[in-house]
C-alpha positions in Angstrom: 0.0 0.0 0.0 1.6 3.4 -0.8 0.3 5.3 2.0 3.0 3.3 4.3 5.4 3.9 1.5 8.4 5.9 3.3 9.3 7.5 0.1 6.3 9.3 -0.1 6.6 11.1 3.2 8.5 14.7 3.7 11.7 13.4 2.1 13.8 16.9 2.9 12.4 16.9 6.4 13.8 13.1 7.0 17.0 14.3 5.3 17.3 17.0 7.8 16.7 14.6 10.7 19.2 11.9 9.4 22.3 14.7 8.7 21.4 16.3 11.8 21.7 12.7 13.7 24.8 11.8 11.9 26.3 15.4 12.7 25.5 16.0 16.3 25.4 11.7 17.0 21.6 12.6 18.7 20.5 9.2 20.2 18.5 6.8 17.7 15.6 7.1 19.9 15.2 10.6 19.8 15.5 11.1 16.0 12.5 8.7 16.0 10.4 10.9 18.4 11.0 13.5 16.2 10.1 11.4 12.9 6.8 10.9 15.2 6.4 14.3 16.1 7.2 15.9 12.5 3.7 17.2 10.9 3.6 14.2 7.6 3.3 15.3 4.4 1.9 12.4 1.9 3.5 13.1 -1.8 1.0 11.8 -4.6 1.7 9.0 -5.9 3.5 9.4 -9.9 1.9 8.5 -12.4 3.9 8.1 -15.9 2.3 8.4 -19.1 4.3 7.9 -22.5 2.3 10.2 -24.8 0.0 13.4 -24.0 -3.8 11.3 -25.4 -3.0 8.6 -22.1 -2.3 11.7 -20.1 -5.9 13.4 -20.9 -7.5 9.6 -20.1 -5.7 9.3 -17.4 -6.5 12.8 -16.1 -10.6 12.0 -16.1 -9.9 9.4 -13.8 -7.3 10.4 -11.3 -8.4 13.9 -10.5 -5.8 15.5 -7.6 -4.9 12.0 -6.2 -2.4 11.3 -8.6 0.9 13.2 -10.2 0.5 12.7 -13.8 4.1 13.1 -15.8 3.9 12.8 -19.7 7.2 11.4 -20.6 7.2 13.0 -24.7 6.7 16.9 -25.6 3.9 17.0 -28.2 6.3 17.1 -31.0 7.9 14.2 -30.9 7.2 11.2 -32.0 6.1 7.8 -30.3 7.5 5.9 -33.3 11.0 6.8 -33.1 12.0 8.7 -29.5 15.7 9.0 -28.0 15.6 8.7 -24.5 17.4 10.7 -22.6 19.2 9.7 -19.1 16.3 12.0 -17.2 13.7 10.0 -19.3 15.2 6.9 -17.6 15.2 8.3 -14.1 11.5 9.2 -14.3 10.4 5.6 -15.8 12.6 4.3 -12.7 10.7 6.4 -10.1 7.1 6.4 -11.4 4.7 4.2 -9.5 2.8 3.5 -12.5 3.7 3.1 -16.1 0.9 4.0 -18.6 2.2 3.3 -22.1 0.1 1.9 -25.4 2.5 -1.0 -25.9 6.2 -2.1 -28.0 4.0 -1.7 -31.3 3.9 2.2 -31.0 6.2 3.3 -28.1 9.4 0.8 -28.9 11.9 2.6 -27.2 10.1 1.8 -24.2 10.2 -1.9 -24.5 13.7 -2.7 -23.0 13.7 0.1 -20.4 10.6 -1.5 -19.1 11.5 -4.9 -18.6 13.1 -3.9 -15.9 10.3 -2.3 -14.3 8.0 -5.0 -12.3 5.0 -5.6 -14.0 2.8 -4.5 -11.2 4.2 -0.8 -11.8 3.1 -1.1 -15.7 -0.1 -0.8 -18.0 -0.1 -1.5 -21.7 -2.9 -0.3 -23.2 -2.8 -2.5 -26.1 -3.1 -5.3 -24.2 -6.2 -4.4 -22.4 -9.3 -7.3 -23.0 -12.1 -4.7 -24.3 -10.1 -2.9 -26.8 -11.6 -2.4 -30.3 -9.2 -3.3 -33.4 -10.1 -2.5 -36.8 -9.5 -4.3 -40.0 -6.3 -3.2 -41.2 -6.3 -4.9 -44.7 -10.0 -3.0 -45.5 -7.9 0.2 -47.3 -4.1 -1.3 -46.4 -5.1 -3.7 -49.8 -5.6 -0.5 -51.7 -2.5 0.9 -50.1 -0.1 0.6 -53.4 3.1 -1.1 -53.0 3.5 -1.7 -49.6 6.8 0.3 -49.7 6.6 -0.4 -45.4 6.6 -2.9 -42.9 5.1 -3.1 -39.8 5.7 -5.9 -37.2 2.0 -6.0 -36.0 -1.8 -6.5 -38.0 -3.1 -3.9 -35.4 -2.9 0.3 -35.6 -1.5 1.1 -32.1 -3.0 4.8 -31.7 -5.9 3.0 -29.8 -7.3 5.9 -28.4 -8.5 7.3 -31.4 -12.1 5.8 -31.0 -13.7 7.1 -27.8 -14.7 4.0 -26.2 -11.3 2.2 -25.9 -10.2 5.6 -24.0 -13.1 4.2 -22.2 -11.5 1.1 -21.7 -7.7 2.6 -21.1 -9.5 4.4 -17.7 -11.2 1.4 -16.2 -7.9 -0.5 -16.3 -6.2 2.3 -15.2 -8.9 3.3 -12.2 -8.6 -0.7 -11.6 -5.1 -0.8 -11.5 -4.6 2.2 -9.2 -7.4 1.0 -6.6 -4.6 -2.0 -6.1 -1.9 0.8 -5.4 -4.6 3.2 -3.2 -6.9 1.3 -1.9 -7.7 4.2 0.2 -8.7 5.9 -3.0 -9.9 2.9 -5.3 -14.0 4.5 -5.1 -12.7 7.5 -5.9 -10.8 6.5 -9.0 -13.7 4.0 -10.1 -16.9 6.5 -9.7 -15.0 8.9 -12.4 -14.1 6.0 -14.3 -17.7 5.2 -15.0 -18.4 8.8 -15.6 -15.7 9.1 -17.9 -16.9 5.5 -19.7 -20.6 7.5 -19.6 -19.9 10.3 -21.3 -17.6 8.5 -23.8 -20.6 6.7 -24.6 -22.6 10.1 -25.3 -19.7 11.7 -27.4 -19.6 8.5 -29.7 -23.3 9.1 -30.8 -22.7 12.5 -30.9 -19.8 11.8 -33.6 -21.5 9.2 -35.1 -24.1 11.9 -36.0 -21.7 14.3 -36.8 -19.5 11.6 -39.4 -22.7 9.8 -41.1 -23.1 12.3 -43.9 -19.2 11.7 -45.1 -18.8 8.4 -45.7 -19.0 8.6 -49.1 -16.0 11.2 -49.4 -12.2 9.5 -50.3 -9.7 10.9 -48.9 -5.7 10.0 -47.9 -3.8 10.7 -44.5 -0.2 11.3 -44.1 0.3 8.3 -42.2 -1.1 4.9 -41.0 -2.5 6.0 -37.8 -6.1 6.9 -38.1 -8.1 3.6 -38.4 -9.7 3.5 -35.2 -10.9 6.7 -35.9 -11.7 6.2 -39.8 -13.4 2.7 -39.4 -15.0 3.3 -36.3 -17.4 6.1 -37.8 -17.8 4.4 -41.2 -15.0 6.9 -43.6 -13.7 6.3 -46.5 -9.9 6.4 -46.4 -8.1 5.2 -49.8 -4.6 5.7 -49.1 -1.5 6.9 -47.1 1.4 8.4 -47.9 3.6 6.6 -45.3 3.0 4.3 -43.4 5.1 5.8 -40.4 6.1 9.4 -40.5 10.1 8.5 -39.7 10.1 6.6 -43.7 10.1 8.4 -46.6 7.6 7.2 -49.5 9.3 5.4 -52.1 8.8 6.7 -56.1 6.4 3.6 -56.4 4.3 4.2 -53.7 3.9 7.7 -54.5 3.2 6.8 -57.9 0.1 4.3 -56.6 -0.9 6.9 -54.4 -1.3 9.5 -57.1 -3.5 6.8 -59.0 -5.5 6.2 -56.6 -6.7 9.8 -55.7 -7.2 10.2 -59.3 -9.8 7.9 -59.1 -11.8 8.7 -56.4 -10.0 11.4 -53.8 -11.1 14.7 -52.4 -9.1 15.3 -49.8 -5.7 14.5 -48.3 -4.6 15.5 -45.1 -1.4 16.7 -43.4 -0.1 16.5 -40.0 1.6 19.2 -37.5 5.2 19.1 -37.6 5.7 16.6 -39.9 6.6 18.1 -44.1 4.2 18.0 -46.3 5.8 18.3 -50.0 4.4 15.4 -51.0 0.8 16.2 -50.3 1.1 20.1 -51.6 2.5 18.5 -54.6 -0.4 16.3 -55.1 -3.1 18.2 -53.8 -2.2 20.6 -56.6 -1.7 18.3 -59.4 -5.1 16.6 -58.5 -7.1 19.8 -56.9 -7.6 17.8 -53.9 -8.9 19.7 -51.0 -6.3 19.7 -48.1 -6.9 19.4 -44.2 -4.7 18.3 -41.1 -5.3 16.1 -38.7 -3.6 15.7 -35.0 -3.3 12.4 -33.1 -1.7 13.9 -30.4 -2.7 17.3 -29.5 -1.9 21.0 -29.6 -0.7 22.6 -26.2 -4.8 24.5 -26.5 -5.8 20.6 -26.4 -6.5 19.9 -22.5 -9.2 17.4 -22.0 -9.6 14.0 -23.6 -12.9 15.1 -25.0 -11.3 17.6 -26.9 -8.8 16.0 -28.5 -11.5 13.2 -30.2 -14.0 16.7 -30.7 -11.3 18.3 -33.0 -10.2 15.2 -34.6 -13.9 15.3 -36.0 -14.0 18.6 -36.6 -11.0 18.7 -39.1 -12.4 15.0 -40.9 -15.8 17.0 -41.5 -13.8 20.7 -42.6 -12.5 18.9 -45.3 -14.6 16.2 -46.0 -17.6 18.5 -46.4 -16.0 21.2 -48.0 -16.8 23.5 -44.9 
């Protein structure tokens, strides 16, 4: 239980004790009676998230119980990330890992075998998790110029009731760690998982009309969102942002569009040629799409609100 956790009590006060005992040789019983005496100050326990989506799900169920750190700035990228030796220090010291899984985040995978398994949450291996059909627009997807190791898109929380999902486990998995807490973290699980539930009619209504509207992304990553509410996406062009297109895929893509595109969409802080180029040869409309966030994205809500917003600005001509 971490509330007997001596880590999370006044660590600078019990430094102070300790040097002053070690300085002045005070007896062993009287630094404790002043341990006992000293007003305790519980620290929160830490909870580590890899990228900032977790960090908004994981917000709507731990309130102000729980230190949330998010472990990448909103411009990098969970594909391909460097850690650095601070990066390390904070996995080591968080109480709770909350990561999507090796198949997006694989610079976490070796760092976190070390890390007992209690103290770690994949969300890609949650029971309850919806997986769409990668081969339904991956067969029109040209000449396969990529690889992946895995049939599933990892960027999971793209359909609002896996997020849903990602905060029971994670309300489920802290009520081990704070028991005291555990109704807490539960009753705004369920309230989160409720109004999920009411924002994926609300898109539902919102996406029905556009189904019917081709369109590309900039890369593979949009599937829970795309097949979830019924779109039609006919291509990518890449199937992870760190790999350049090849001629031949480019090529395919171009085809493709010609055939039945409207739209193509780019993504923040990743370069766009390609698409300008296209978009202008074929008079496609363009948009941008964000998997991740802006800094004016704060709630979990938002994040999935704005993701529909820019499909329907585009798709709808608006």
């Amino acid at each position: 239980m971490l509330l007997y956790n001596l880590s999370f009590y006044n660590r600078p006060m019990i430094a102070m004790l300790v040097s002053a005992f070690l300085k002045y040789r005070f007896s062993p019983a009287w630094l404790l009676a002043l341990l006992l005496a000293a007003p305790v100050t519980m620290a929160k326990p830490r909870l580590l998230v890899s990228i900032k989506p977790l960090a908004l799900i994981a917000q709507e169920v731990v309130g102000d119980k729980v230190t949330i750190d998010t472990l990448l700035p909103i411009t990098a990228s969970p594909h391909d990330y460097p850690l650095k030796v601070s990066d390390h220090k904070r996995i080591r010291e968080a109480d709770l890992v909350l990561w999507v899984g090796p198949a997006l985040e694989s610079f976490l995978a070796k760092p976190l075998r070390h890390l007992p398994e209690a103290r770690q949450l994949s969300s890609y291996l949650l029971k309850g998790i919806d997986w769409p059909d990668m081969d339904d627009h991956s067969k029109h997807n040209h000449s396969h110029d990529h690889h992946h190791d895995d049939a599933h898109d990892p960027h999971l929380w793209l359909n609002p009731l896996n997020a849903a999902v990602i905060a029971w486990a994670l309300a489920e998995r802290l009520a081990t760690l704070e028991p005291g807490h555990a109704a807490f973290f539960r009753q705004r699980a369920t309230a989160f998982a409720e109004s999920m539930g009411a924002l994926d009619r609300e898109l539902r209504s919102a996406m029905a009309p556009l189904g019917n509207v081709g369109f590309a992304v900039y890369h593979e990553g949009y599937s829970h969102f795309v097949h979830h509410y019924g779109l039609r996406q006919l291509a990518y062009v890449t199937f992870v942002p760190e790999q350049r297109p090849g001629a031949r895929h480019l090529a395919e893509l171009r085809r493709v569009m010609a055939e039945g595109g409207e739209c193509i969409f780019s993504e923040p802080y990743q370069r766009s040629e390609h698409i300008d180029a296209l978009a202008q040869q074929l008079k496609l409309r363009q948009g941008q799409l964000d998997a991740i966030g802006s800094e004016k994205i704060t709630t979990y809500p938002e994040l999935i609100r704005r993701m529909g917003q820019d499909f329907s600005a585009c798709l709808a001509h608006r």
